[in-house]
LODRENSE-517242 format. One record per residue (C-alpha): residue in three letters; y, z, x. Coordinates in steps of 0.2 Angstrom, whole numbers, padded with zeros to 4 digits, always signed. Each point is the difference from the previous one (the first is absolute). Example, Ala and Ser with C-alpha at 12.3 -4.5 7.8 and 13.67 -1.06 7.14 Angstrom:
# LODRENSE-517242
Ala-0022+0039+0062 Ser+0017-0003+0006 
# end
This chain:
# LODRENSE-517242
Unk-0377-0591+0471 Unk+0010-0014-0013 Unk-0008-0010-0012 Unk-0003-0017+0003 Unk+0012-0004-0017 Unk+0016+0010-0004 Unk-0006+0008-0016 Unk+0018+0003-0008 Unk+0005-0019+0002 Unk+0008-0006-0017 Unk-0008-0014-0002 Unk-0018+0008-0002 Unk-0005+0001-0018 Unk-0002+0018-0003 Unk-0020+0002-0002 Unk+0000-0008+0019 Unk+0012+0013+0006 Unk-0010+0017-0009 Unk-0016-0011+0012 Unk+0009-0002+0016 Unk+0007+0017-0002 Unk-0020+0008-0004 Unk-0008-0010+0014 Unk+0011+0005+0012 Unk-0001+0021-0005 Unk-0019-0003-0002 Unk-0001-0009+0019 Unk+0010+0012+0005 Unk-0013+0011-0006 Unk-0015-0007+0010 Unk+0011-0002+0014 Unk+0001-0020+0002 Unk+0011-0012-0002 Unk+0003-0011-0014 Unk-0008-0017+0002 Unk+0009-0013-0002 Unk-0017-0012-0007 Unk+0002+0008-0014 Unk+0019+0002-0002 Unk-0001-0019+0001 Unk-0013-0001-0014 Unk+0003+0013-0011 Unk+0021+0000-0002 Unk-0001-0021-0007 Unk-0013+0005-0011 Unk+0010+0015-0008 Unk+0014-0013+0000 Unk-0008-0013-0007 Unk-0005+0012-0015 Unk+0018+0009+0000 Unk+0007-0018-0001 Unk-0009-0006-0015 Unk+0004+0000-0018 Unk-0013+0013-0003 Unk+0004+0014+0011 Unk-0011+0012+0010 Unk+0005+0012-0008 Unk-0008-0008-0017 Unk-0018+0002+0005 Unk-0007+0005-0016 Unk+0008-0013-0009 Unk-0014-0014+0006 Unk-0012-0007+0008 Unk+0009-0008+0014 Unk+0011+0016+0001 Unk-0001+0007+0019 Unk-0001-0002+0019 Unk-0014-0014+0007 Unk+0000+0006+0016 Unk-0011-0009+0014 Unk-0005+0012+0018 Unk-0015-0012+0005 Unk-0005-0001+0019 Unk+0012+0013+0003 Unk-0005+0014+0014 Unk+0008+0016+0001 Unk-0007+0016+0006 Unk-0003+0013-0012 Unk+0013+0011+0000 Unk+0010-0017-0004 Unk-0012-0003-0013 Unk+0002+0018-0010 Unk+0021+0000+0003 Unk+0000-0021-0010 Unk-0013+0005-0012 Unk+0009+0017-0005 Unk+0018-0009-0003 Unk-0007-0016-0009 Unk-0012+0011-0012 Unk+0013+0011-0004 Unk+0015-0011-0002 Unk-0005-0016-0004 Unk-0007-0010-0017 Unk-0013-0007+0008 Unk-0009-0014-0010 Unk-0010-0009+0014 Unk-0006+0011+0016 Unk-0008-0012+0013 Unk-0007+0009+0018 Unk-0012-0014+0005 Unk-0007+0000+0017 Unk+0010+0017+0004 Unk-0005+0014+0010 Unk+0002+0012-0014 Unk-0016+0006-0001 Unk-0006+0016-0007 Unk+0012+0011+0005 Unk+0014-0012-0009 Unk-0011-0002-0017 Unk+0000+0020-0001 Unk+0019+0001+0003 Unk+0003-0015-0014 Unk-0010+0008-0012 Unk+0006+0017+0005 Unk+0019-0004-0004 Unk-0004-0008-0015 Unk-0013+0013-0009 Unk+0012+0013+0006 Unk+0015-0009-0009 Unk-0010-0002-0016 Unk-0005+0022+0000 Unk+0005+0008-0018 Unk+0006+0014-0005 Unk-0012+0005-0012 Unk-0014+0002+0013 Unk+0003+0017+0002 Unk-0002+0012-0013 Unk+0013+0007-0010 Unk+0008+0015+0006 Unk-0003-0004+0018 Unk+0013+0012+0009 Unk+0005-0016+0011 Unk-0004-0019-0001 Unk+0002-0012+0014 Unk+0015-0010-0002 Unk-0004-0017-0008 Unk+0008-0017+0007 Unk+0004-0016-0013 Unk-0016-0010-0002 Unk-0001-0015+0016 Unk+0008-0015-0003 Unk-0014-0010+0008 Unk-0013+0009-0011 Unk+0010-0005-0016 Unk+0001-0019+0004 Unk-0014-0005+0013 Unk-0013-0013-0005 Unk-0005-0008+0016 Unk-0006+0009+0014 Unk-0008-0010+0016 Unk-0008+0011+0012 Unk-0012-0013+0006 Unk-0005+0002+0019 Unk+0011+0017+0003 Unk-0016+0007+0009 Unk-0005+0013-0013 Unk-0015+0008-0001 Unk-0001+0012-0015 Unk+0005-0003-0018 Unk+0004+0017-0006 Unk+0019-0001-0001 Unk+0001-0013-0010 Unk-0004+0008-0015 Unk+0013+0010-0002 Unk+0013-0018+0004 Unk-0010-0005-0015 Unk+0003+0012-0010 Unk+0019+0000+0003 Unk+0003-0016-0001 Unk-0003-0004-0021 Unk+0004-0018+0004 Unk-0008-0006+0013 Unk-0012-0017-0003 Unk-0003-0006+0018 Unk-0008+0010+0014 Unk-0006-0011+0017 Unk-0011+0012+0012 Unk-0009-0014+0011 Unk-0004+0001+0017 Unk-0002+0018+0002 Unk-0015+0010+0003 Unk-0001+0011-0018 Unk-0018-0001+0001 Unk-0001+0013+0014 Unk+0004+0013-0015 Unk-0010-0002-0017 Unk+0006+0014-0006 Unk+0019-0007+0002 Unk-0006-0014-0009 Unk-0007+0009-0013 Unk+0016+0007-0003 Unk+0011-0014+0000 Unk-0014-0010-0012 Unk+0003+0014-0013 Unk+0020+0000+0001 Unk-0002-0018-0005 Unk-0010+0004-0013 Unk+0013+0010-0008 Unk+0015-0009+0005 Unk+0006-0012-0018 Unk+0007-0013+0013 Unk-0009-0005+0013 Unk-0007-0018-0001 Unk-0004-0007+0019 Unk-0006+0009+0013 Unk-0006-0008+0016 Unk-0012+0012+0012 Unk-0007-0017+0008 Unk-0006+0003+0021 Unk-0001+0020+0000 Unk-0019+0002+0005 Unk-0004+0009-0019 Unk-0019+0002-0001 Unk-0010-0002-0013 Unk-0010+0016+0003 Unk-0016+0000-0014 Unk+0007+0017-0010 Unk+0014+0003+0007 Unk+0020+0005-0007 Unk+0008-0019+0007 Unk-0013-0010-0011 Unk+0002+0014-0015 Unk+0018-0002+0001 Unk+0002-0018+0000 Unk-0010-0002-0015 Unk+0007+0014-0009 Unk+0017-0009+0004 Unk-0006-0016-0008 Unk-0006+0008-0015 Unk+0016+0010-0003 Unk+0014-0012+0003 Unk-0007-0012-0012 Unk+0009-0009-0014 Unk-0011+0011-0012 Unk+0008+0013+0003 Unk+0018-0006-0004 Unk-0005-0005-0016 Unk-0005+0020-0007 Unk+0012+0009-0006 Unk-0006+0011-0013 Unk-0013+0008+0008 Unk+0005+0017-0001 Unk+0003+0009+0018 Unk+0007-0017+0008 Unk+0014+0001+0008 Unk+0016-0012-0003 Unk-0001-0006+0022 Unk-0020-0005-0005 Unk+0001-0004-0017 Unk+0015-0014+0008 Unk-0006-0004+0014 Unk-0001-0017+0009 Unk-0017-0006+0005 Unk-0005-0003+0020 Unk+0002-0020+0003 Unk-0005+0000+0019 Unk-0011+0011+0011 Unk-0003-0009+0016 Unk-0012+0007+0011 Unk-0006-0012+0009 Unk-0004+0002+0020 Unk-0008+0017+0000 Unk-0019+0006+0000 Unk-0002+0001-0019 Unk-0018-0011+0005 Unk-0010+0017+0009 Unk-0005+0006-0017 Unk-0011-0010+0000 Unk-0005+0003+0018 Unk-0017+0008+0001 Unk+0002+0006+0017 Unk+0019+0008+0000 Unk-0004+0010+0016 Unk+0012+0014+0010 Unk+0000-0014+0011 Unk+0008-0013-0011 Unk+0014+0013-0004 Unk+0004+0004+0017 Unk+0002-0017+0005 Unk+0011-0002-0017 Unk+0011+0015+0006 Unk+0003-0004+0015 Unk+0006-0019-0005 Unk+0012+0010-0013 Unk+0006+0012+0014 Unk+0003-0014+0011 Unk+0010-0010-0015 Unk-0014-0016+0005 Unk+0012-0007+0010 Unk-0012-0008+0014 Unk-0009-0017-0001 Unk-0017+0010+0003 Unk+0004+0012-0013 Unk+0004-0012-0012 Unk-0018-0008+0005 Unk-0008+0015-0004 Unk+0008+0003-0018 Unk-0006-0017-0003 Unk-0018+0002+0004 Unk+0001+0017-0009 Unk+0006-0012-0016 Unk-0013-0012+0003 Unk-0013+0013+0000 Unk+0004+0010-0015 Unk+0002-0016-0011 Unk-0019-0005+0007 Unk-0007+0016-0006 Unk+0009-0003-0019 Unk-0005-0018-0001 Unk-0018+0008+0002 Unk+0003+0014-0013 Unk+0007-0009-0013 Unk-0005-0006-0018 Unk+0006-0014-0009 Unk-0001+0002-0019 Unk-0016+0010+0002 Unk-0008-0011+0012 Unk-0001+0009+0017 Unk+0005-0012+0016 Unk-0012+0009+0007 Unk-0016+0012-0007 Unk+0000+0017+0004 Unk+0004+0018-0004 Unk+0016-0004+0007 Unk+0008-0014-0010 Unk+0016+0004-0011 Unk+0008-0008-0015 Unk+0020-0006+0002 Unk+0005+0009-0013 Unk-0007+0016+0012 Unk+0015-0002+0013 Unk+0012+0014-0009 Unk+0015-0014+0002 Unk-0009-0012-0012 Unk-0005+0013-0012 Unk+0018+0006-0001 Unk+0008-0020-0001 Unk-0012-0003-0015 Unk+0008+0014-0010 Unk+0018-0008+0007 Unk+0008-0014-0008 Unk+0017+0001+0007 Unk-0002-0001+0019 Unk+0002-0018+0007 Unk-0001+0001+0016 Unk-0015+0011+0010 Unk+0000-0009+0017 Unk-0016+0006+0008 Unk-0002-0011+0015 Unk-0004+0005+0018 Unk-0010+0014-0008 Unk-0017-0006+0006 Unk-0004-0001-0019 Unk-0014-0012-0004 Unk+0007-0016-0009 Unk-0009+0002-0017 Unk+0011+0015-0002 Unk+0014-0006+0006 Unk-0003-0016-0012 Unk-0005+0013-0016 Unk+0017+0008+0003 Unk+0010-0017+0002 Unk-0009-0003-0017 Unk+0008+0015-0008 Unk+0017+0000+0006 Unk+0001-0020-0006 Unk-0003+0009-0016 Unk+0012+0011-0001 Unk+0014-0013+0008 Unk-0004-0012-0015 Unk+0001+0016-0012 Unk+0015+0005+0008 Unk+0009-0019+0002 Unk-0007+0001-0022 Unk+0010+0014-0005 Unk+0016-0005+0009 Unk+0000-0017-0006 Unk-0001+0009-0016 Unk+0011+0011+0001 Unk+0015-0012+0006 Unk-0005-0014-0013 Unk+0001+0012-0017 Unk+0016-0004-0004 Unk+0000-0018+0000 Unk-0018-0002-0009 Unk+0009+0012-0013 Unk+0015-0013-0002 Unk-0013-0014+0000 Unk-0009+0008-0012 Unk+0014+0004-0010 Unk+0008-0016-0004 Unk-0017-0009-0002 Unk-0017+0006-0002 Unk+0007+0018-0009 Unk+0006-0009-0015 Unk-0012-0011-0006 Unk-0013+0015+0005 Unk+0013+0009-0012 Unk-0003-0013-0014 Unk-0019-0004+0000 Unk-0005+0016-0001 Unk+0011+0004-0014 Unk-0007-0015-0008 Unk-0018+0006+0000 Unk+0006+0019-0006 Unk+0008-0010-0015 Unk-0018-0011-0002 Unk-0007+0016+0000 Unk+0010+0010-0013 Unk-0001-0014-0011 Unk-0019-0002+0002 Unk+0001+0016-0005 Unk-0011+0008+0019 Unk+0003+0006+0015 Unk-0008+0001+0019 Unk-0010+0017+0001 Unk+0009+0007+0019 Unk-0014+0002+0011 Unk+0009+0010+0014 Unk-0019+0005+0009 Unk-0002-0020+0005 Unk+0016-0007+0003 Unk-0003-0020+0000 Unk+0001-0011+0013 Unk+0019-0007+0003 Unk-0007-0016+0010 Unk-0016-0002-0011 Unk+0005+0006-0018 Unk+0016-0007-0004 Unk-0006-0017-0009 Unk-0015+0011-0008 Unk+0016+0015-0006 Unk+0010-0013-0008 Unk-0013-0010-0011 Unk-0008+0018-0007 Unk+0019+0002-0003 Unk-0001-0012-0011 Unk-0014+0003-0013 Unk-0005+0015-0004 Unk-0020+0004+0007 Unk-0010+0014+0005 Unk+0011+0007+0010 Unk+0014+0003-0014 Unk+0002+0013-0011 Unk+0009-0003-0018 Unk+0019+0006-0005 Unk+0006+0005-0015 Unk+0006-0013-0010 Unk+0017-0006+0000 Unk+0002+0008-0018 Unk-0003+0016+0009 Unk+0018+0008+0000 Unk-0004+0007+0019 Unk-0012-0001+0015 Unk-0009+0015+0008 Unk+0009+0004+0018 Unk-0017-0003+0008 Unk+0001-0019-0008 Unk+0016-0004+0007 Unk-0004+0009+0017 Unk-0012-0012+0002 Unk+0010-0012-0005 Unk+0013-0001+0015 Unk-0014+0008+0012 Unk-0007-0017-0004 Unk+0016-0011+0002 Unk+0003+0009+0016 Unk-0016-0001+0009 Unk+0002-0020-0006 Unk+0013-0002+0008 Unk-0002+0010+0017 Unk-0017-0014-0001 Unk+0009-0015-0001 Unk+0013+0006+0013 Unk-0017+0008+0011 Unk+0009+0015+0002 Unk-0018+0008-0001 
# end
């Protein structure tokens, strides 16, 4: 059996070479054939990268360091799946991995995140004096640099591997698992919710047609929120709480959780019989692809959003009287988005959720997209509202209120500092600068000018009062 490409030609960079030569033993291996779709995708990718000013082989040195490497709509059979997953993990700086509407499944997920969490194992995981230790392979390539992973479609149905890409992956900030079926496994879910909790990096993730149920009490609806909560732009901002650790206490907040096409609505649903599930599993099992199926999911949706229009209460006022009735702030996705102010994007559509919800969460999230849009602008004008400030409005801030110090050592009093009720910048500058001016209630007297020296607490009070003018007429309070 020859491979499809020489692997010794010369004018191969040498990182495509060390691929054609691996791919070709690890075919070898499972007993195919290399195939040449992915030889034709894969080699001008590692060119393009070999070719640039910033090598491959620099993939720590940036952000757009690494491999993007695109294998949509591409059907192998397994065996062809595990011998290019294997080479390209192992090899390869990957910085985008894209397998959209691929056969991968399951099966491939578990031999992607095996190569990569067993690249990553340390030596210190066993105890010392161990009479013999496996042998420990450099850390993956792929899980040094990858930040984009799209498995979106791949027929997966359990979400327990991912956790351990996660956690092998420290900068990863894109991760695309649409149209699958990863509802068919709460507890995968539940995993893969608390890996993103504890991953600093993360900032979109998009779980968008995969049949997740809202179940009333259940690990999916616990996880979400908990996820919500946790990746919040709170968190970044502690760093001294002691027992922290430096990946939290830096972390970046979740932008972007779409999950919108699933069956988040049936917690509210009443009636959420065996039945009801059992028609559920079987559209998951038969991927929905049928127009009758589809039909069925829809009326499944309709219902569900029926029976939360009728449990709902609006700002205490129940839509409809009865034991039943709920508040929004109940569902466990509003409660955890009221104690988030980072996320900007929770798309919640397709859910059967009943539309005062879905306008109570739109309400919030415009919140924290105008608190977000705030701090940036901010943050990227500082500099040039210091140098305006600098030339114009600092100096004569500068010279008025060392003009009312000198009134007041002349006049012979001072401001009493009242740090307990700070005045009001917008309010109290006119009101500051005329008590400046004559001494009043609120002064107290200096020692005379005679006096060969003033008290420290005087002259304290003294600047503590110049500055505090001054930060007022700049509104730097």
């Amino acid at each position: 059996m020859e491979p499809f490409y020489n692997p010794v030609e010369l004018h191969y960079s040498d990182m495509t070479r060390r691929w054609l030569s691996l791919y070709y033993a690890c075919s070898q291996d499972e007993e195919e054939e290399t195939h040449p779709v992915v030889l034709s995708r894969v080699i001008p990718a590692i060119e393009a990268v070999s070719n640039s000013p910033a090598d491959g082989h620099s993939s720590a040195e940036g952000p757009t360091s690494g491999v993007t490497l695109d294998l949509a709509r591409l059907c192998m059979t397994m065996p062809e799946w595990t011998a290019a997953l294997r080479s390209l993990v192992r090899v390869l700086p990957l910085r985008r991995l894209v397998l959209r509407d691929t056969n991968v499944g399951d099966t491939g997920l578990r031999t992607l995140s095996r190569e990569m969490a067993t690249s990553r194992t340390r030596t210190n995981a066993y105890p010392a004096g161990a009479e013999s230790a496996p042998s420990v392979s450099p850390p993956s390539p792929s899980s040094c640099t990858l930040e984009v992973l799209d498995l979106g479609g791949t027929g997966l149905t359990d979400a327990s591997p991912f956790p351990l890409i996660i956690s092998t992956c420290p900068r990863l900030h894109t991760i695309d698992l649409s149209c699958n079926h990863l509802g068919s496994s709460p507890t995968g879910l539940a995993l893969l919710f608390t890996a993103l909790q504890l991953h600093p990096r993360v900032v979109a993730v998009n779980l968008s047609h995969n049949y997740i149920q809202g179940t009333r009490g259940g690990v999916v609806m616990a996880g979400l929120a908990e996820l919500i909560v946790a990746r919040s732009a709170c968190t970044s901002d502690v760093t001294t709480v002691k027992g922290i650790t430096a990946a939290v206490a830096t972390a970046v907040p979740l932008h972007s959780l779409d999950l919108s096409h699933n069956l988040l609505g049936c917690y509210y649903h009443p009636r959420w019989s065996v039945a009801d599930e059992a028609m559920l599993l079987e559209l998951v099992v038969g991927k929905g692809s049928s127009r009758h199926e589809r039909g069925n999911l829809s009326s499944l949706r309709d219902c569900i959003h029926e029976a939360g229009a009728h449990r709902l209460c609006v700002g205490g006022r129940a839509v409809e009287r009865g034991a039943g009735c709920e508040s929004v702030t109940a569902f466990p996705l509003v409660t955890a988005l009221y104690l988030n102010n980072s996320l900007q994007s929770l798309d919640l559509r397709g859910n059967g959720l009943p539309d005062a919800l879905m306008e109570y969460v739109e309400a919030k999230l415009h919140v924290n997209r105008r608190t977000h849009q705030q701090v940036m602008m901010e943050s990227d004008g500082t500099t040039q509202h210091q140098l305006h400030l600098s030339v114009e409005r600092v100096e004569e801030a500068l010279q008025r209120s060392f003009q009312r110090a000198l009134k007041e050592v002349y006049d012979g009093t001072v401001l009493k500092t009242d740090s307990a009720a700070p005045a009001d910048v917008a309010g109290k500058t006119a009101a500051r600068n005329t008590t400046c001016l004559a001494p009043g209630p609120s002064t107290t007297p200096l020692a005379s000018r005679s006096d060969a020296c003033w008290s420290t607490a005087e002259v304290q009070s003294l600047l503590k009062n110049v500055l505090q003018s001054m930060a007022a007429e700049l509104s730097l309070r």
